[in-house]
C-alpha positions in Angstrom: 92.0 113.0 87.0 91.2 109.6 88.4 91.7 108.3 91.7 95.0 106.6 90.8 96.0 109.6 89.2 95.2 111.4 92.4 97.0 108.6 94.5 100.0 109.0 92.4 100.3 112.7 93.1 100.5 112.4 97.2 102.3 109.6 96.5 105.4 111.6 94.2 104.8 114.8 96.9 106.8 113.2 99.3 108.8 111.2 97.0 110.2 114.2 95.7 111.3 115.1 99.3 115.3 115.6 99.1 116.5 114.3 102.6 118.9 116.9 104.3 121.3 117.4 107.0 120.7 120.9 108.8 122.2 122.1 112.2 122.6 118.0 112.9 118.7 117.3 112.3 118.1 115.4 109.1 114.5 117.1 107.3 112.9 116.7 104.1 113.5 120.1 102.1 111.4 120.8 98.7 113.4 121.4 95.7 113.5 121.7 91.8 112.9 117.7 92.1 109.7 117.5 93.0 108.3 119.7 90.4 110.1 117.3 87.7 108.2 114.8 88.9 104.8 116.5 89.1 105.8 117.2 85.6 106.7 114.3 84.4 103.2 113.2 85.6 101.3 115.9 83.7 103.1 114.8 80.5 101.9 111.3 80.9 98.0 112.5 81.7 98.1 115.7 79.4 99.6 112.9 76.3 96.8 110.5 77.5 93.9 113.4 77.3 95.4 113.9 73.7 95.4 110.3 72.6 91.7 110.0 74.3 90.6 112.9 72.2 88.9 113.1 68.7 88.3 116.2 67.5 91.2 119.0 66.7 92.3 120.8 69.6 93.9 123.6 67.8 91.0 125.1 65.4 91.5 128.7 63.8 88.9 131.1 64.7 88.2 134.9 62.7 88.0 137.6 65.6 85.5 139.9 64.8 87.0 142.9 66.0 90.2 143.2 64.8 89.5 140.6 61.8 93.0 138.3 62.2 93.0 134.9 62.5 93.7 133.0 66.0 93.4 130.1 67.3 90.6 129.1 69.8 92.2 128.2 73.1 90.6 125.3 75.4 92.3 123.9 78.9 93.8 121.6 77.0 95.2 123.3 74.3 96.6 125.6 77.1 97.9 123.2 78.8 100.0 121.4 75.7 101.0 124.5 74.7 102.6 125.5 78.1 104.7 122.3 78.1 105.5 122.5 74.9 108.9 124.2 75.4 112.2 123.2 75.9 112.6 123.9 78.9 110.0 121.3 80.6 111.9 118.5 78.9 115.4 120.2 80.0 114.5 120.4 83.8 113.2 116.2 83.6 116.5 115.1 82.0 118.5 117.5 84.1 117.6 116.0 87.0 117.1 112.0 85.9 119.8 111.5 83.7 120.1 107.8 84.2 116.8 106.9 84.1 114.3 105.7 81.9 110.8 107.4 81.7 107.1 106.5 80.5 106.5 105.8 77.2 104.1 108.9 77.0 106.4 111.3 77.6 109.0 109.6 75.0 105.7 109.7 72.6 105.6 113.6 72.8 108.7 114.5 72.5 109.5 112.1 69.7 106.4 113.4 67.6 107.5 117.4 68.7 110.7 116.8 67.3 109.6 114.9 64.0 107.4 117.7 63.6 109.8 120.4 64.2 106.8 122.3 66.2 109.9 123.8 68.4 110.3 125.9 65.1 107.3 127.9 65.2 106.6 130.9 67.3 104.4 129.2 69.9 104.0 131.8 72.1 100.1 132.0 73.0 98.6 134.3 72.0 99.2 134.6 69.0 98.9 138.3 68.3 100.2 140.0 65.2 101.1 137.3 63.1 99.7 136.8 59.6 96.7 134.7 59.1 98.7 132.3 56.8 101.0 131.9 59.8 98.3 131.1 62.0 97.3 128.7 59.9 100.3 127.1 59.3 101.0 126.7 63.1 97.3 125.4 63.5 98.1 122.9 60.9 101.4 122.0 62.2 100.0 121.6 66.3 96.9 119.6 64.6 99.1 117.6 63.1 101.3 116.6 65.8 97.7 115.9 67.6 97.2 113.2 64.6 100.8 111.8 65.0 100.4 111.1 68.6 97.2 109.7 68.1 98.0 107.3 65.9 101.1 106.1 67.3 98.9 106.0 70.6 96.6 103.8 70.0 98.7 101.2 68.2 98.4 98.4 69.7 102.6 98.1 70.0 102.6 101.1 72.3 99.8 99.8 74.4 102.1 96.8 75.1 105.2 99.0 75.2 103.5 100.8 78.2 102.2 97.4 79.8 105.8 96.0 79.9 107.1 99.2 81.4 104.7 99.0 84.1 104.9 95.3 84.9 107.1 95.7 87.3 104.6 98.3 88.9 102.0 95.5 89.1 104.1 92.4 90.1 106.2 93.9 93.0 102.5 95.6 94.9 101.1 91.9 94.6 104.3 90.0 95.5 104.5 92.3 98.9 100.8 92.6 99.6 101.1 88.8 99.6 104.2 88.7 101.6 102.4 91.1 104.2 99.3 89.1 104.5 101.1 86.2 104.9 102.7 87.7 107.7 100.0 89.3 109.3 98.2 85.4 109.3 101.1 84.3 111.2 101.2 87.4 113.6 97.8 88.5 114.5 99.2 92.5 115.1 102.6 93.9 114.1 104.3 97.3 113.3 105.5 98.6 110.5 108.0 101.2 110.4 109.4 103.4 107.3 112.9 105.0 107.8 114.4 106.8 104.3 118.2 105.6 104.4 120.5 108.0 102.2 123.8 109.7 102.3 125.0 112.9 102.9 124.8 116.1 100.9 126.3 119.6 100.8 124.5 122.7 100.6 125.8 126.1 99.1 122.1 127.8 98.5 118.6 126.4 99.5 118.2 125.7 95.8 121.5 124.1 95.5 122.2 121.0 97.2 124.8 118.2 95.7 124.3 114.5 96.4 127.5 112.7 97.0 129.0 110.4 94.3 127.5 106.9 94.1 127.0 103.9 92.2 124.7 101.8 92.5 127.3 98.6 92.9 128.0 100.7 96.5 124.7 101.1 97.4 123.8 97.7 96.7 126.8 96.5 99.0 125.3 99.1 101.6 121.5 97.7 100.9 123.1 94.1 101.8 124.9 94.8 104.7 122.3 96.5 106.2 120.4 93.0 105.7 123.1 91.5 107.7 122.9 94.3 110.2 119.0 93.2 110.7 119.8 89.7 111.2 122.4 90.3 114.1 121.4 93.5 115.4 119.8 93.8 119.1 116.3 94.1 117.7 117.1 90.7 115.4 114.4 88.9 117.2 111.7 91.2 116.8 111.9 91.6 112.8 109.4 89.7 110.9 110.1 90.9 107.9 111.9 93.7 105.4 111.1 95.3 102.2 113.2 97.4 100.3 113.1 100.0 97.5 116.0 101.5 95.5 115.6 105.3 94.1 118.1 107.6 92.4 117.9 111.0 91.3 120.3 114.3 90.9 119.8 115.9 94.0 118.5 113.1 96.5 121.2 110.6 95.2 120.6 107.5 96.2 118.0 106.8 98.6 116.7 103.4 100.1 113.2 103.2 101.0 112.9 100.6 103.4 109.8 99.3 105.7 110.2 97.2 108.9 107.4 94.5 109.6 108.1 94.5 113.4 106.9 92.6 116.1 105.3 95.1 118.9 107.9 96.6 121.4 107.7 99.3 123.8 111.6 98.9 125.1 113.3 99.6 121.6 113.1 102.8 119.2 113.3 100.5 116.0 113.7 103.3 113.7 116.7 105.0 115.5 118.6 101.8 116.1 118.4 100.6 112.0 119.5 104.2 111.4 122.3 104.6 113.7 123.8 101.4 112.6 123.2 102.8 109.1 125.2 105.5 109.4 127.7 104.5 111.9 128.6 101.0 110.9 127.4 100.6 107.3 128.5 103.5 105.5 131.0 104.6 108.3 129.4 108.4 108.6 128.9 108.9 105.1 125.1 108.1 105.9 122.0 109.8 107.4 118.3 108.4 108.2 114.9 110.1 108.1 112.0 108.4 110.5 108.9 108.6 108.1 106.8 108.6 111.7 107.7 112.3 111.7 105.6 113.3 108.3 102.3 111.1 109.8 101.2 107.6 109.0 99.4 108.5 105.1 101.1 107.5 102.6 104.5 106.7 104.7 102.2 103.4 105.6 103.9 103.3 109.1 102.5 102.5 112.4 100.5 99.9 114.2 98.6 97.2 111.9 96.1 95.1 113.7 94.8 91.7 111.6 91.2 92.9 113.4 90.9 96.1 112.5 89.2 96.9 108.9 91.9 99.7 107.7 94.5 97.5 107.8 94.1 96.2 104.3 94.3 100.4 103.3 97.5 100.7 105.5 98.9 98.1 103.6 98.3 99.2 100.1 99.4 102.4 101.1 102.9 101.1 102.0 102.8 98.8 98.9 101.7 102.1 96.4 104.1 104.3 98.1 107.3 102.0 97.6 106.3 101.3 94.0 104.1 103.5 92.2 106.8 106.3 91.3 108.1 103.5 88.8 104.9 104.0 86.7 106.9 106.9 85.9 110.3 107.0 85.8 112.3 103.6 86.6 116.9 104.2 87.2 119.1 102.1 84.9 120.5 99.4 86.5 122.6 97.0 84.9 121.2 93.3 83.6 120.7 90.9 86.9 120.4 94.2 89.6 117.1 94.9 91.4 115.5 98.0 92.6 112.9 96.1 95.2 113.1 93.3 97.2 111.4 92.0 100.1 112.8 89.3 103.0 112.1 85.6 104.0 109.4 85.0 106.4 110.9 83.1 110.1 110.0 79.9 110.3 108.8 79.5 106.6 110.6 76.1 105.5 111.3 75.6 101.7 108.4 72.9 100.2 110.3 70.2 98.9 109.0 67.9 96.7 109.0 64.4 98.8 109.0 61.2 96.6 106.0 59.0 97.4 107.4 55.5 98.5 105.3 53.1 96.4 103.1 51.2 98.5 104.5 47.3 99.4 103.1 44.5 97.4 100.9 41.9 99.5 101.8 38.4 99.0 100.8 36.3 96.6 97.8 34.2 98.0 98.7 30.0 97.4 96.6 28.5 94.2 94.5 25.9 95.1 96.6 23.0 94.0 99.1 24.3 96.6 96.6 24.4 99.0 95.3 21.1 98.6 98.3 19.5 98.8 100.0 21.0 101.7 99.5 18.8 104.6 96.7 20.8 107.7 96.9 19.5 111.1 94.3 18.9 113.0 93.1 21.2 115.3 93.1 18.0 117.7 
């Protein structure tokens, strides 16, 4: 696993948190959500190990006691065949059923089910069975391998995956831009992350029920609370916004937004966006969660001085944790909406293009025939 794969794990860890109301405290609780995304993450890397591969990863081997065929088991074979079930696919479209997901995890599905490998006894290991059987399930899992391989390395899915991640490139650099732009113009700032949601009901621990929303709602919620910010009592000390739309079964819809604040000791920033959040916005409906609570890490909240050398890591770590989960899974939204957006810098005027006024023609200088005959006087 490579660092971004690492990232991206921390990153989907608190992600994956479900925001609840308990006893009147709103916490982060841990439920069947997170583990679809963890797994929806070991799809992508276990389909890219495949596609990296060469040789067969399911070869037949004779066991020398017993004398039956089986087939030789590796960490990745073991791994494929563990997700290979319908059940792992069942839990990620149970619980993102509007949502679009990487092209790797489409890729080995779609190959599984041209193949019919959900056909075949895949229970590991294969003890029992008749060596013909063996090999028939070899050959099939082999040639699965071969399908996704091909199709892999196509140059049409390598740009299928590049235009689903675009967005997951041009949103970090548009607000690591916006953010350096305003640290130039304000030497030291705060930044603070507050998880806006709505409320849910609870029968088990296991069973929690997000209200029903659409995202035309949230959307009118996402811009009034823009309008809140602009004439709240802390108007004057935001320097900027940036926003971040998520969706999923049990968390509903959830609004990720970061504060670029300037420095106050007088006013609780978090606890006055929330309050009017869930008081005036969505009119109780609403709760907030602080990010401050869980740590800066991967929240990116707290104080970012323009002197101090870990800013630029405090910064990319707000920017990966608003937008990386979208290498992932992305929710349907319809044609013109948006799922990220960030706010206008104070004091930034529009460029205009100016028209250049031509410069003004100098007189024509007399000929010399006019000069000769106009009269001089003398300087007598």
């Amino acid at each position: 696993m490579d660092n971004q794969d690492s990232d991206l794990t921390k990153i989907l860890t608190q992600v994956g948190y479900v925001n609840l109301e308990i006893g009147g405290e709103v916490m982060p609780v841990i439920t069947e959500e997170l583990d679809a995304l963890h797994l929806l993450h070991r799809f992508e890397t276990v389909t890219r190990r495949i596609i990296a591969g060469s040789q067969p990863i399911f070869p037949t081997r004779r066991d020398k006691r017993s004398g039956h065929l089986l087939l030789r088991n590796s960490k990745l074979s073991s791994d494929v065949m563990l997700m290979l079930t319908q059940s792992q696919r069942e839990l990620i479209l149970h619980h993102f059923p509007c949502h679009d997901f990487t092209p790797y995890f489409d890729l080995f599905w779609k190959k599984a089910d041209e193949c019919e490998l959900l056909e075949l006894p895949l229970q590991l290991p294969l003890v029992g069975l008749p060596d013909h059987l063996v090999q028939d399930i070899a050959d099939g899992l082999n040639g699965w391998v071969a399908a996704i391989r091909s199709k892999g390395r196509a140059p049409k899915f390598r740009a299928k995956v590049d235009n689903f991640r675009r967005g997951t490139y041009k949103a970090p650099k548009s607000f690591r831009a916006y953010l350096w732009k305003l640290l130039r113009r304000h030497p030291d700032l705060e930044l603070v992350r507050i998880d806006l949601t709505y409320r849910k009901t609870s029968c088990l621990p296991s069973v929690i029920v997000a209200p029903e929303m659409t995202y035309e709602v949230a959307t009118q919620h996402r811009q009034a609370l823009v309008k809140f910010l602009q004439k709240s009592p802390i108007s004057r000390y935001v320097l900027g916004y940036a926003w971040k739309l998520s969706n999923a079964l049990q968390r509903g819809f959830n609004l990720h937004l970061t504060l670029m604040m300037k420095r106050s000791e007088r006013h609780a920033f978090s606890a006055i966006t929330g309050e009017g959040w869930c008081k005036h916005i969505t009119k109780g409906q609403g709760i907030y969660f602080d990010c401050a609570r869980l740590g800066a890490g991967y929240r990116g909240s707290g104080i970012v001085l323009h002197n101090i050398t870990e800013m630029a890591q405090q910064i990319d770590d707000a920017v990966s944790f608003m937008t990386w989960p979208d290498r992932l899974v992305k929710l349907k939204i319809p044609k013109r909406g948006r799922t990220f957006g960030k706010g206008q810098i104070k004091g930034e005027r529009a460029k205009h293009k100016t028209r250049v006024k031509a410069a003004p023609r100098k007189a024509a200088l007399p000929s010399i025939a006019q000069a000769l005959n106009k009269p001089v006087r003398s300087p007598w």
